[in-house]
C-alpha positions in Angstrom: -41.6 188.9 21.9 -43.6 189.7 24.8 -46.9 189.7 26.3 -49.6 189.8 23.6 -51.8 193.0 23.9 -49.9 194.5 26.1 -48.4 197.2 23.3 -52.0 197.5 22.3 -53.0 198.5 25.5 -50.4 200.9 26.6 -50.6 202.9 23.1 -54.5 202.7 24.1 -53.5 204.8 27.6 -51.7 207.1 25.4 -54.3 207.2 22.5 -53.8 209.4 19.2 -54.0 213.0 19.7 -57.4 213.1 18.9 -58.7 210.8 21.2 -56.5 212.9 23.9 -58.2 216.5 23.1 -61.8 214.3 23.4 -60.6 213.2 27.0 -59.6 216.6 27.6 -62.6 218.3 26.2 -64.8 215.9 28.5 -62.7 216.9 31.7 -63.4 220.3 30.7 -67.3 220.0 30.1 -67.3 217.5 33.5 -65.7 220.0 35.8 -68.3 222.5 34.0 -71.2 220.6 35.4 -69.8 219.4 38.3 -69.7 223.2 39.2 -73.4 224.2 37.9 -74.5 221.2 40.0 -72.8 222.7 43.1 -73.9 225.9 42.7 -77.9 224.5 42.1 -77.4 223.2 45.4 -76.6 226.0 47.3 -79.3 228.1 45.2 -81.8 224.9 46.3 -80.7 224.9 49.8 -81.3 229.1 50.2 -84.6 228.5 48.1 -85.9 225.5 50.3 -86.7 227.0 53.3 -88.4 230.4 52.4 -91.5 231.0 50.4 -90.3 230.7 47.1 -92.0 230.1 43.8 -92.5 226.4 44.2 -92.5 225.6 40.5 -89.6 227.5 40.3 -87.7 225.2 43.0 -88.7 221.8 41.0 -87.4 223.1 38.2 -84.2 223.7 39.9 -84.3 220.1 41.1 -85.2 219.0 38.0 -82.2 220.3 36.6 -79.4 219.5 39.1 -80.8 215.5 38.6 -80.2 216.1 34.7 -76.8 217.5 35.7 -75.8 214.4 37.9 -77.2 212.4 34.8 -74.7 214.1 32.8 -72.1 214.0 35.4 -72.6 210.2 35.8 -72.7 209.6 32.1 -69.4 211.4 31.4 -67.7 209.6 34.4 -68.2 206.4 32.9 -67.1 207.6 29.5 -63.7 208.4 31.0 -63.3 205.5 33.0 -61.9 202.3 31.0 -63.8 199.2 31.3 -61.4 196.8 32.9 -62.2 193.3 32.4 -60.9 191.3 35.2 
């Protein structure tokens, strides 16, 4: 007959189409923030060494570590547990 759970698992890599579009909709939003976060750190880096607003800055900061929250969240959303 086979291995036991090993169908399960491959239709689980494939998933139903729903559970593809969610994958694909998380890509989507993770390359979005992977971006934002980029571009907060080349805003941060200009900012950093002139006089700047300084509130301004840590709110900056404060939102590129939200971001890489986000970022970290997704990215362990979209990668499978593995159970050795």
């Amino acid at each position: 007959m086979g291995v036991p759970g090993r169908n399960a698992l491959i239709n689980f890599a494939s998933g139903p189409p729903a559970m593809i579009a969610d994958r694909d909709a998380m890509l989507r939003r993770l390359h979005e923030l992977r971006s934002e976060h980029r571009d907060l750190d080349t805003v941060i880096a200009r900012l950093d060494g002139s006089a700047v607003d300084q509130l301004q800055l840590q709110r900056l900061k404060k939102r590129k570590l939200k971001l890489k929250d986000e970022i970290a969240w997704l990215e362990g959303r979209l990668v499978p547990d593995i159970i050795a």
